[in-house]
LUMTOR-723326 format. One line per field, with one value per residue (C-alpha): chain; x, y, z. Coordinates in Angstrom, 2 decimals. Layout:
cadena	c(A_...)
px	c(X_...)
py	c(Y_...)
pz	c(Z_...)
***
This chain:
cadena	c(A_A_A_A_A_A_A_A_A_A_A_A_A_A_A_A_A_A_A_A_A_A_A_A_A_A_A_A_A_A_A_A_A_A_A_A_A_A_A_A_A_A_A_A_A_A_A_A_A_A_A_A_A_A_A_A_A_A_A_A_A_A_A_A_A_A_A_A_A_A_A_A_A_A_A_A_A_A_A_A_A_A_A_A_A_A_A_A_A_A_A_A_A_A_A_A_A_A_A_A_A_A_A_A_A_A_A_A_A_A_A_A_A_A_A_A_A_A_A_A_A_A_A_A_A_A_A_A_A_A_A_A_A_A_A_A_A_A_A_A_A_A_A_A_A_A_A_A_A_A_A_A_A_A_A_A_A_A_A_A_A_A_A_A_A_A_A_A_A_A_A_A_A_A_A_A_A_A_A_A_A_A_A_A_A_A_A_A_A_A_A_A_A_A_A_A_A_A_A_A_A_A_A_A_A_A_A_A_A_A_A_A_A_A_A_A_A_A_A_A_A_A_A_A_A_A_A_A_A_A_A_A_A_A_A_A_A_A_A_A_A_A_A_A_A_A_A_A_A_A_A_A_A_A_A_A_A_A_A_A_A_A_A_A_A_A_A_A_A_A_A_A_A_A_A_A_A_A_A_A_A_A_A_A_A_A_A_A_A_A_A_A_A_A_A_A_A_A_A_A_A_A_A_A_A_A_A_A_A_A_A_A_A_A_A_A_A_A_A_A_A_A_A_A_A_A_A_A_A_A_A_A_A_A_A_A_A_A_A_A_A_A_A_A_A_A_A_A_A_A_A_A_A_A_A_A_A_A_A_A_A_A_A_A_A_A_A_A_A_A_A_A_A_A_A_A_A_A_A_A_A_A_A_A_A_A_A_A_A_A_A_A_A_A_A_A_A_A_A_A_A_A_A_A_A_A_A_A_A_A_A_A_A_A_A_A_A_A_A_A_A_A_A_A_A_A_A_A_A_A_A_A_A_A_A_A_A_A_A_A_A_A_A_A_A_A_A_A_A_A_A_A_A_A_A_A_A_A_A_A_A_A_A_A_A_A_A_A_A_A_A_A_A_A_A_A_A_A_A_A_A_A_A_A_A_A_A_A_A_A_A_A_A_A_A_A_A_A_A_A_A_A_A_A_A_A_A_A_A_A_A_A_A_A_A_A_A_A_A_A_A_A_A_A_A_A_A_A_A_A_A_A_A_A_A_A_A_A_A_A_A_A_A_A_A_A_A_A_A_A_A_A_A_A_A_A_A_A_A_A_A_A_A_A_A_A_A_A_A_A_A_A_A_A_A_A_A_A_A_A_A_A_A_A_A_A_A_A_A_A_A_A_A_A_A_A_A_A_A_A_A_A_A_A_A_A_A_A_A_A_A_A_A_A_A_A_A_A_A_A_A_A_A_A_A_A)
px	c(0.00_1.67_2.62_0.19_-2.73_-1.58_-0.67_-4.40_-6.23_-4.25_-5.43_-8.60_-8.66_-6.86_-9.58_-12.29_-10.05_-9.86_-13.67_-15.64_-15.00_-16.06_-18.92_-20.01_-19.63_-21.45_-24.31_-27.23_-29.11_-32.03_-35.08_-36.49_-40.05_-43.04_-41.07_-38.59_-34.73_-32.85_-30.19_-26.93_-25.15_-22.01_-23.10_-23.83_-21.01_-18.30_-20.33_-21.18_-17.60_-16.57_-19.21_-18.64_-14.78_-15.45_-17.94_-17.01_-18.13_-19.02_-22.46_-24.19_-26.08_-28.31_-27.56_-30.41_-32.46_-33.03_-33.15_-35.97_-37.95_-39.93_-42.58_-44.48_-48.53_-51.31_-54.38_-57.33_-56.53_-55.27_-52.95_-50.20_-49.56_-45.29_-45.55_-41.63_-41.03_-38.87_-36.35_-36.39_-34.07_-34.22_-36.36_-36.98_-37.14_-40.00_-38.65_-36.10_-38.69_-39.11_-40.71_-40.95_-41.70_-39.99_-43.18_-44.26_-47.76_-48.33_-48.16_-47.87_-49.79_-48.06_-47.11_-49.92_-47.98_-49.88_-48.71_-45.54_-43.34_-41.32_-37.76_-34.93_-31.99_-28.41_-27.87_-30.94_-32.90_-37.02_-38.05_-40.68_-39.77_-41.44_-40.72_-41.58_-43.54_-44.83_-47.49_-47.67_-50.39_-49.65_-52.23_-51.38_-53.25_-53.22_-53.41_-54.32_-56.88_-55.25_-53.24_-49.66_-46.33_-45.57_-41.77_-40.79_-37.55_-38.35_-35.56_-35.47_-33.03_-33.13_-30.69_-29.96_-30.85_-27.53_-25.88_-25.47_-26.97_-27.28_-26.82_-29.93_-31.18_-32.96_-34.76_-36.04_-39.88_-42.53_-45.98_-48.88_-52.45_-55.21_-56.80_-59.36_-63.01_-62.27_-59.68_-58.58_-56.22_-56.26_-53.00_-52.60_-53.13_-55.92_-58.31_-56.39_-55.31_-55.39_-57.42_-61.47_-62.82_-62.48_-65.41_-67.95_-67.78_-64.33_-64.42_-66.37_-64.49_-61.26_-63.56_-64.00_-60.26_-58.34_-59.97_-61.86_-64.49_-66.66_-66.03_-67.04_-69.82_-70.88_-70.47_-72.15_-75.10_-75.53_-75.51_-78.35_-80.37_-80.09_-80.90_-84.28_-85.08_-84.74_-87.95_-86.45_-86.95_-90.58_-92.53_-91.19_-93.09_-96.88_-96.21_-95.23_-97.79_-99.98_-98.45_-98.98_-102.43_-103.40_-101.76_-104.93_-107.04_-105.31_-101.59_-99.55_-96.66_-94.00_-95.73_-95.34_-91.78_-90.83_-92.72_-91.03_-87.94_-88.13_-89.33_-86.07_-83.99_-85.20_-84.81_-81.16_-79.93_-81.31_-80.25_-76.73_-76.40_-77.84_-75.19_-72.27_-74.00_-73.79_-70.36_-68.76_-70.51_-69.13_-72.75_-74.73_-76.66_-79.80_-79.82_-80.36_-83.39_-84.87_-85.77_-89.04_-90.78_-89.04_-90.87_-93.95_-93.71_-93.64_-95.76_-98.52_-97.53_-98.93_-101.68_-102.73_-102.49_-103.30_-106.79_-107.36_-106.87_-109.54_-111.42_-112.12_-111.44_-109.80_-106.56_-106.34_-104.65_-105.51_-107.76_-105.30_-102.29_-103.71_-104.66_-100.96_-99.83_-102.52_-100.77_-97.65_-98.59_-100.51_-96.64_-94.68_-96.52_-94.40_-96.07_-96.63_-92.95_-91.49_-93.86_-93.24_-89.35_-89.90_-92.16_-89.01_-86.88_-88.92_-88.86_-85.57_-85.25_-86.90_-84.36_-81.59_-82.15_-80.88_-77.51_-75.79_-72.16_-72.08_-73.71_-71.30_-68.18_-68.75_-69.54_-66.56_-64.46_-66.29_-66.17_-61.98_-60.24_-62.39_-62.94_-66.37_-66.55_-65.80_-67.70_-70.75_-70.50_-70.92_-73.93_-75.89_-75.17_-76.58_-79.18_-80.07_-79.68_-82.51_-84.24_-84.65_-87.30_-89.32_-88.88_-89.86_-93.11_-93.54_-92.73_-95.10_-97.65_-99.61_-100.16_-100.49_-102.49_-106.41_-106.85_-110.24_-113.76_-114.68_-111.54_-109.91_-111.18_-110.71_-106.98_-107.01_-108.59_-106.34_-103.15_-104.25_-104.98_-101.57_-100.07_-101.57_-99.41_-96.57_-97.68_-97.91_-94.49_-92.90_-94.82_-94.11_-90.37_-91.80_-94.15_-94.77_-95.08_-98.43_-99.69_-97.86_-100.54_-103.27_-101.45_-101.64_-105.39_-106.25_-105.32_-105.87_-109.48_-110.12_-108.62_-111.44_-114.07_-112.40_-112.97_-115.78_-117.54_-116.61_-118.62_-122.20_-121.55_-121.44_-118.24_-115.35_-112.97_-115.57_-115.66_-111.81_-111.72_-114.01_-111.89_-109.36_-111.32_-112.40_-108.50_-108.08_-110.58_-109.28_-106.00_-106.84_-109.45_-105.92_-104.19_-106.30_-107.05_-103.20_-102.46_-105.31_-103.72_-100.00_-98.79_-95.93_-95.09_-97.34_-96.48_-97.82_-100.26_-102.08_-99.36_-100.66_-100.15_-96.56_-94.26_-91.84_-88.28_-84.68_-84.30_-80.43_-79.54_-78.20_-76.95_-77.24_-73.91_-74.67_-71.04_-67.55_-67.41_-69.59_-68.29_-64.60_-65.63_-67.31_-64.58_-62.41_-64.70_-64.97_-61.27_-60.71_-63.24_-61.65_-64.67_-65.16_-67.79_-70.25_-71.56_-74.46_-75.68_-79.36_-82.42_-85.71_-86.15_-83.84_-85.82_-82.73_-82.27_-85.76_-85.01_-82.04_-83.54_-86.54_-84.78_-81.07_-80.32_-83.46_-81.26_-80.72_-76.52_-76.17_-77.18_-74.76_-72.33_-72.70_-73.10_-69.79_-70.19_-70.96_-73.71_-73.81_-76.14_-75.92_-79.57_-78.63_-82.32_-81.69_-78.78_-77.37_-73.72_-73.12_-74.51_-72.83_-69.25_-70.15_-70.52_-67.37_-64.95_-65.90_-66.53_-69.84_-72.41_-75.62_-77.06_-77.71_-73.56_-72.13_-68.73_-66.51_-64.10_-61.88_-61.27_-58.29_-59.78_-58.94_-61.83_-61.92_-62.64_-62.29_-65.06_-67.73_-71.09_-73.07_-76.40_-78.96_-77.31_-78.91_-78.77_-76.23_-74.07_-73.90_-72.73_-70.47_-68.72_-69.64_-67.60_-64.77_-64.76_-65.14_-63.15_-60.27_-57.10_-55.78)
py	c(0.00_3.59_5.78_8.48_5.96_4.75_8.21_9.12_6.21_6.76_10.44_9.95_7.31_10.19_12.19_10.08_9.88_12.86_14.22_11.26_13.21_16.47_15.24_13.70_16.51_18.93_16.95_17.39_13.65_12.45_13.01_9.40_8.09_8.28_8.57_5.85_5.69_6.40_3.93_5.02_7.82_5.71_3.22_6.20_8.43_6.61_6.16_9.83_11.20_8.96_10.10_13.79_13.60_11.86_14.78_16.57_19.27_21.08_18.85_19.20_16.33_15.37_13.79_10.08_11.43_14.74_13.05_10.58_11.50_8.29_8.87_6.12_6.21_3.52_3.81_2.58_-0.67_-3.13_-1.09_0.95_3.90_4.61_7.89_9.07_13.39_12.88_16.14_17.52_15.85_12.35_9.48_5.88_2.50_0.60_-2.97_-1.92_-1.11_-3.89_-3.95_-6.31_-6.47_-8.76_-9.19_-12.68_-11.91_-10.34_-10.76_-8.14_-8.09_-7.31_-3.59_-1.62_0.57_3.56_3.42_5.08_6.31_3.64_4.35_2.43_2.29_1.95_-0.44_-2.33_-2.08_-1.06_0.16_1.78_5.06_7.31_11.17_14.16_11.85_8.15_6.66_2.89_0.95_-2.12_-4.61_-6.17_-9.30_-9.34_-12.59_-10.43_-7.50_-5.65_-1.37_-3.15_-1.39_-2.58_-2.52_-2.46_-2.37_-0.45_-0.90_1.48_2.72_5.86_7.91_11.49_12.46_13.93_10.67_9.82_5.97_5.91_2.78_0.82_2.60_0.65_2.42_1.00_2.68_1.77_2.35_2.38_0.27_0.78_-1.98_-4.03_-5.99_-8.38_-10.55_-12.62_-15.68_-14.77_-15.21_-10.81_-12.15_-14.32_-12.96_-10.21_-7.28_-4.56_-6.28_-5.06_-8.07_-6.62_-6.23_-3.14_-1.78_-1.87_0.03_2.74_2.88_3.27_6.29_8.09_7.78_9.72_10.60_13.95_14.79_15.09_12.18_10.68_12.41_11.35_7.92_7.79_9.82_7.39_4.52_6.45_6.38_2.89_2.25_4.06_1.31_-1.31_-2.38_-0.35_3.01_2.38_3.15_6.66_7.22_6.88_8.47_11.62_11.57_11.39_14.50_16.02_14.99_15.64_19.52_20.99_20.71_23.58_22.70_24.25_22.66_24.98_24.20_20.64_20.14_22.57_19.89_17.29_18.90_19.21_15.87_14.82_16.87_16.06_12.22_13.07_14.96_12.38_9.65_10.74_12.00_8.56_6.54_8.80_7.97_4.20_3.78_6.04_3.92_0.55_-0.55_-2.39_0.17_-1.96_-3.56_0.08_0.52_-2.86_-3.54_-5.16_-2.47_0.57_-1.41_-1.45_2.28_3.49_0.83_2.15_5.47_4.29_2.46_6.44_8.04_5.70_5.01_8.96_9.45_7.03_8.60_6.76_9.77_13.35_14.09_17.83_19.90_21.72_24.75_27.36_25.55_26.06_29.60_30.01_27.67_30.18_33.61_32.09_30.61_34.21_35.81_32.73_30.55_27.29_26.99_22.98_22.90_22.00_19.20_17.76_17.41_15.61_13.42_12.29_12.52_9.32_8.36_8.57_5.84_2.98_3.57_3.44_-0.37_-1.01_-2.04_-1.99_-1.84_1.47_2.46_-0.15_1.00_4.52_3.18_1.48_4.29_6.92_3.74_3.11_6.21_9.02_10.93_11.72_14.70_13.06_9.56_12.20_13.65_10.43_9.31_12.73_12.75_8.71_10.03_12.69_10.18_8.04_10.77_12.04_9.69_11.42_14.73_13.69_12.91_16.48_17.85_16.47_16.10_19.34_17.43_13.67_14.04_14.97_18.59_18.79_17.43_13.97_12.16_13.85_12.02_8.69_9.72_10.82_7.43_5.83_6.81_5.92_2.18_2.50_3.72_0.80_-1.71_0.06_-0.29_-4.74_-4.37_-3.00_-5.72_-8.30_-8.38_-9.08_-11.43_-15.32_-15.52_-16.78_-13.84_-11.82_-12.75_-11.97_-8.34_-8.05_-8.96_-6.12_-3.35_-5.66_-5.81_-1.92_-1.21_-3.55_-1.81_1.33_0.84_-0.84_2.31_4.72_2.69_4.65_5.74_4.04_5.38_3.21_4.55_3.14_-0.64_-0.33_0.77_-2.69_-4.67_-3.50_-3.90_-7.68_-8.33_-6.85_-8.64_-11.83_-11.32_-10.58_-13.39_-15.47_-14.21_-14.81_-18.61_-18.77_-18.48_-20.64_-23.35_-22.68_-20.59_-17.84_-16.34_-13.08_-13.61_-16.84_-17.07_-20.87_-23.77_-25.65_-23.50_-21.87_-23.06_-25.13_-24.54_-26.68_-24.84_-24.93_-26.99_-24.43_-25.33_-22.65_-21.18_-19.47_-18.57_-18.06_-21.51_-23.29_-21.47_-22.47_-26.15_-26.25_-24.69_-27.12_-29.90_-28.45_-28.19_-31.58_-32.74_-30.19_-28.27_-24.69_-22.94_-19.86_-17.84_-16.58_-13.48_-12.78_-11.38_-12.26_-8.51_-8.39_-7.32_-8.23_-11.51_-12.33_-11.49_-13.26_-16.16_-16.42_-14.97_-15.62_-18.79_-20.60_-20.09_-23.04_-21.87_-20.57_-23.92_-26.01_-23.27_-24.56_-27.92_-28.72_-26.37_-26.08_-23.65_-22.04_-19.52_-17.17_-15.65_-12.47_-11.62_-11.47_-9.32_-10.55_-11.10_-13.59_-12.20_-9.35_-11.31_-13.12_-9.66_-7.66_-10.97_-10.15_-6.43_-6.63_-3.84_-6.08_-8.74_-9.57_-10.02_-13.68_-14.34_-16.99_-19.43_-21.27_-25.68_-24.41_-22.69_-19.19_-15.82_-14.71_-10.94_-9.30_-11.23_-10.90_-10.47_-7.36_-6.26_-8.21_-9.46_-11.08_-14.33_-14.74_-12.05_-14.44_-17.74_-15.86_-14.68_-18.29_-19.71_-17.47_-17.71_-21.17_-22.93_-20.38_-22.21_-21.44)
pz	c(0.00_-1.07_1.80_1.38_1.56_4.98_6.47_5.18_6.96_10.00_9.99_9.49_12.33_14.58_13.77_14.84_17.82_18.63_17.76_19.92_23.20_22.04_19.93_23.11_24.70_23.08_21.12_23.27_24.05_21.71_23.33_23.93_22.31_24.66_28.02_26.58_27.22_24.15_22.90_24.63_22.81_22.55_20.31_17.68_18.06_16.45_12.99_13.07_13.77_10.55_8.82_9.25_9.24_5.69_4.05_0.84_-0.09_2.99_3.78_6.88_7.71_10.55_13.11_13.00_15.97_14.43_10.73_11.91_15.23_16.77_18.21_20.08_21.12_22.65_20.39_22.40_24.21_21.18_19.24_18.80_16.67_15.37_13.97_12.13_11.52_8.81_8.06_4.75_2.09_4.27_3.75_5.52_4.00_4.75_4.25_7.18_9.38_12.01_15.26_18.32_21.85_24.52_26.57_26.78_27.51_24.30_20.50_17.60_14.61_11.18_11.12_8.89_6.41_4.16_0.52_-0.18_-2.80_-5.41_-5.55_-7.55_-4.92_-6.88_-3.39_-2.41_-5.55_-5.71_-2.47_-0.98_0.70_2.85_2.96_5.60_7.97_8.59_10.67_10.83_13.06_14.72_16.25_19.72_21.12_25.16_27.50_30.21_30.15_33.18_31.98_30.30_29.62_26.38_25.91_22.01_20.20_16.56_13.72_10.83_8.33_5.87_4.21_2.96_-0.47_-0.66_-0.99_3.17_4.46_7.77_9.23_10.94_13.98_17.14_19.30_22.75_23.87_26.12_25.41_28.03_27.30_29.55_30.50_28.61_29.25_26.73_26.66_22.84_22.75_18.87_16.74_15.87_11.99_12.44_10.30_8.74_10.66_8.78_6.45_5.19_6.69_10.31_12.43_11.56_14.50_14.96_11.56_12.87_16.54_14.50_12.34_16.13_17.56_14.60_11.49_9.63_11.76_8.56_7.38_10.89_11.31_7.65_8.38_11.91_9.73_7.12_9.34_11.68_8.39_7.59_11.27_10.89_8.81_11.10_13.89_16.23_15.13_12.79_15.61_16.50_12.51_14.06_17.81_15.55_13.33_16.06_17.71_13.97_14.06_17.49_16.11_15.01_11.90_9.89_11.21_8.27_6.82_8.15_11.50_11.13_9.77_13.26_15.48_13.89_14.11_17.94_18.03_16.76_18.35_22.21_21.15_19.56_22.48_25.05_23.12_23.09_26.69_27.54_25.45_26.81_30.58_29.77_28.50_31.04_34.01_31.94_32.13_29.07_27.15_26.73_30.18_31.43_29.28_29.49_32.98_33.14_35.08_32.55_29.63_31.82_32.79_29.04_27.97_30.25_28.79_25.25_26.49_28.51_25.40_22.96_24.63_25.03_21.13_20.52_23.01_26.06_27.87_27.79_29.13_30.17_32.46_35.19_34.03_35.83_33.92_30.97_31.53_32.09_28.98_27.03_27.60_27.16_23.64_22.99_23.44_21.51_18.90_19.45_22.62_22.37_21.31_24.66_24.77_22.14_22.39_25.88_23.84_21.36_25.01_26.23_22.23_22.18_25.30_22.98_20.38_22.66_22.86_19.20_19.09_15.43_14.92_15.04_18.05_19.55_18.14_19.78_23.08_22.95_22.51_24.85_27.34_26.77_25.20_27.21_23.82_25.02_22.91_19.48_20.61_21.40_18.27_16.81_18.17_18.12_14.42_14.11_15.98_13.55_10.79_12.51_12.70_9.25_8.06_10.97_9.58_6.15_7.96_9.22_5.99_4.06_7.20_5.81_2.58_3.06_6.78_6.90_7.86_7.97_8.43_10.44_8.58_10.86_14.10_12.15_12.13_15.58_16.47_13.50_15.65_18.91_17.61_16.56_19.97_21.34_19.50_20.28_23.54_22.88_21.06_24.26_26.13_23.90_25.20_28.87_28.82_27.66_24.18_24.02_26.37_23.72_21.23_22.92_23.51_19.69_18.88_20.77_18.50_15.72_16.87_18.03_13.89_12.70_14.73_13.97_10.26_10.47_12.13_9.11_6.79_6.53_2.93_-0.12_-1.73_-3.10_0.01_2.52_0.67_0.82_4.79_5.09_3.24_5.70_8.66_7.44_7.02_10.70_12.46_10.65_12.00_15.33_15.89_14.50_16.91_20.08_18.43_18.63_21.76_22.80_20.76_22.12_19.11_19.87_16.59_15.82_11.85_11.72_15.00_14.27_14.56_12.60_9.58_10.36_7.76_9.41_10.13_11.66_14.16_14.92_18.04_20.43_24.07_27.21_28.99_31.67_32.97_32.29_33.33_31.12_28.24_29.00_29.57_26.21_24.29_26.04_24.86_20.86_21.00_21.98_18.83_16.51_16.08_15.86_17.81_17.61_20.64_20.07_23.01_22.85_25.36_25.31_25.10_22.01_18.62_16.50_18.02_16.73_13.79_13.51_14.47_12.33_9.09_9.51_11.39_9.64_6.27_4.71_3.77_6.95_8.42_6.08_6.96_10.84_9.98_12.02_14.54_18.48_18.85_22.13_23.10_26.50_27.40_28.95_29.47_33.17_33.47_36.34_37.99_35.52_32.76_33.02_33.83_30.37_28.60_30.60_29.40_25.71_26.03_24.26_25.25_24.37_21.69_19.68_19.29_17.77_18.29_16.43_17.46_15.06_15.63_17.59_20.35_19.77_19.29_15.66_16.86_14.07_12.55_15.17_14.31_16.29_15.55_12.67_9.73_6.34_5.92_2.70_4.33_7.85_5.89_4.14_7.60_9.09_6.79_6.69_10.83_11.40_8.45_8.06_8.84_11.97)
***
């Protein structure tokens, strides 16, 4: 080797030498991620004396830890969230990115990367490179549902666009979980992480932690107005029109659309302070509502003013009240205003019993991440969506209602038949089935007699209100000869004549217990298993039941399958130790297990789902290898 070359190495060496004490010296300490220790300053400062004793040119570079800042956060109670500040002119690999955690009670999922931007490195050939910033997700399945420190040890490498690779960086952080209700033995890639097929309302909890807050409220909006569709929110549609009609003969348009509107709005604001009151106290949102003396309480309501509209009696009150209510509605004409929003208030307490993915997903996060604001937001904007359908009524309630004449008693009377069987639908949740029936036949039978008595005149409209009437009375005498003869299903009242189903054979857990000892016992066979959560109370599970699990694919799809079924009907202390161990807020909720005895949570099945739609996740559940 010449001379010069060797004198040159052995300067440069020197150099490093003699710069490692002063660089250590005055080269302030990265700032560690999320509370963490950096990585000792030692193990960097001999690679960055070399590097700047070897620039040309005059180039400043960055030190790593001002190059790429790490940042490490918990994101609810199942993930966490690596977020890089990349410097200007620098950029990351993402094939060097690795992560892992030395914590033997816990697994991570495949890091979640955005898209980034090709590059053909002279070195390492087509990567993908990220500039400015990064923010990967990474899943991470618990064995124990207590707060965890979560140590991790993230690798990365990027380089300079000026022509500087750094070499790969470790850094050491701890990140802080709260604790969790439910608790997954689930591999973190067991049905996708990351992938679409996760659970809806883990979709729209993920839409409420970090997100645009239009496009949240959108979504939450949208799935508000499908919701109106569902049983659960059909019978706010005659209780208003009632109000409408109870309004006056010549209640104008404007008038109507403005009752509506604060029909809506006391149910929206009730119904969200009352989902934000459940999931702070931890406590199942329908459980709160469906306590067999609240159904009774509002059930009675109905019956009051369902039997007044038809006019069994008058409900007034007191003469000097209304003297007062007068002069107040003489100085402000939305006098009945007030009213009628507590009337949606105590609407908005039936709806509160649905439970759809959505609803779920922003109890869950109100309930674990304290974003009560944005998890409010949410659900007053679902509410809204429910509520639409409703104002659509009062719109077009000055066209489409009576205004005028005796029609208008026959809608006044037409309403109150219908308040009634609200009144048995609220019932129906409470009592035996066949006492259910009976429950029905008596607004069937008041519509017959109803129509029946508006019959005087020949006129085509009074041969269709008996056709009606006939079709009524036919139904109701049905029902009453249906539960005389043990019958329990109000579509198809006579036994004899229901079409019949397989029903699927489901056996009862009760506890934690029973549903470990029957996993145990599936496991053993090699047989996957579906929990299935329901309440008598439960609309959904009904339908579920009669339309879903009577499907003739979703039935092959469980041919080799252990149905269980917890009734939480009851909501007692073991009930509710079923629902805190998988952090479900009420049925109807299904949850999977695969032949080797571990939850398929992202898969879960919460709120009523079509029957194609159900095999289709069945299958994907259940006979997914493991």
């Amino acid at each position: 080797m010449p001379a010069s070359a060797k004198r040159h190495i052995v300067g440069t060496l020197l150099a490093v030498s003699l710069a490692l004490p002063a660089w250590a010296a005055t080269e302030p300490a990265a700032a560690p991620a999320s509370g963490a220790p950096a990585a000792p300053s030692a193990q960097k400062a001999p690679i960055d004396a070399l590097l700047s004793s070897s620039r040309s040119g005059g180039d400043d570079f960055l030190p790593p830890d001002r190059a790429f800042q790490l940042e490490a956060l918990a994101e609810g109670t199942d993930r966490v969230r690596l977020n890089w500040h990349i410097a200007d002119g620098y950029y990351l690999y993402r094939a060097r990115i690795k992560v892992s955690t030395s914590d033997p009670h816990a697994q991570l999922g495949p890091t979640q990367f955005p898209p980034g931007q090709v590059k053909n490195d002279e070195y390492f050939g087509r990567q993908e490179i990220y500039h400015h910033e990064l923010s990967a997700a990474i899943p991470v399945v618990r064995e124990r549902g207590g707060a965890l420190e979560l140590p991790l040890q993230v690798t990365y490498q990027g380089c300079a666009e000026a022509g500087l690779c750094y070499p790969p960086i470790t850094k050491a952080v701890t990140v802080s979980l709260a604790a969790t209700a439910a608790l997954t033995t689930q591999s973190p890639d067991a049905g996708g992480a990351g992938d679409a097929s996760g659970s809806d309302q883990s979709v729209f909890a993920a839409r409420i932690r970090s997100g645009s807050l239009l496009l949240m409220l959108g979504s939450f909006y949208l799935a508000g107005l499908l919701l109106s569709l569902t049983p659960c929110v059909l019978p706010m549609v005659p209780i208003l029109s009632g109000i409408i009609a109870g309004a006056g003969h010549n209640i104008t348009t404007a008038r109507a659309f403005a009752l509506s509107l604060c029909y809506v709005l006391g149910m929206a604001l009730t119904y969200t302070v009352a989902g934000i009151a459940c999931a702070a106290a931890g406590r199942q949102v329908q459980a709160v509502f469906e306590q067999w003396w609240v159904i009774a309480l509002f059930a009675t309501l109905f019956v009051v003013l369902g039997a007044s509209m038809l006019g069994f009696f008058t409900l007034q009150m007191p003469v000097s009240v209304q003297t007062r209510i007068a002069g107040l509605s003489n100085r402000q004409s939305a006098g009945t205003f007030g009213g009628v929003a507590v009337m949606g208030a105590l609407s908005a307490l039936i709806v509160t019993t649905c439970v759809a993915p959505a609803l779920v997903g922003a109890l869950v996060v109100i309930s674990q991440t304290g974003q009560v604001v944005r998890g409010g937001a949410a659900l007053f904007a679902m509410s809204i969506g429910m509520g639409t359908p409703l104002l659509l009524v009062g719109a077009s309630a000055g066209r489409l209602l009576p205004k005028a004449g005796p029609w208008m008693d026959l809608v006044k009377r037409f309403f109150g038949v219908v308040m009634l069987a609200v009144a048995a639908w609220m019932l129906a949740r409470i009592v035996p089935p066949r006492l259910a029936l009976v429950l029905w036949a008596v607004p069937a039978l008041l519509l017959a007699w109803l129509f029946w008595s508006q019959t005087r005149r020949r006129s085509a409209l009074s041969w269709a209100l008996r056709v009606a009437g006939l079709g009524a009375a036919l139904y109701g005498v049905a029902l009453a000869a249906g539960s005389a003869l043990g019958g329990s299903d109000p579509f198809a009242p006579i036994p004899a004549l229901a079409a019949k189903t397989h029903a699927l054979p489901f056996r009862s857990i009760k506890s934690l217990a029973d549903l470990d000892r029957e996993l145990a016992r599936a496991r053993a066979q090699g047989q996957g298993v579906l929990v299935d959560f329901s309440a008598d109370w439960c609309t959904s599970c009904k339908e579920m039941e009669r339309y879903t699990f009577s499907d003739p694919a979703v039935q092959a799809a469980l041919s080799n399958t252990v149905l269980l079924r917890a009734d939480v009907t009851r909501n007692d202390a073991e009930d509710q130790a079923l629902l805190k161990h998988f952090g479900i807020f009420g049925p109807p909720t299904i949850a999977f297990y695969g032949a080797d005895g571990q939850e398929r949570p992202a898969l879960r099945v919460v709120g009523y789902m079509k029957a194609d739609a159900f095999a289709a996740r069945s299958r994907a559940a259940l006979h997914a290898p493991s």
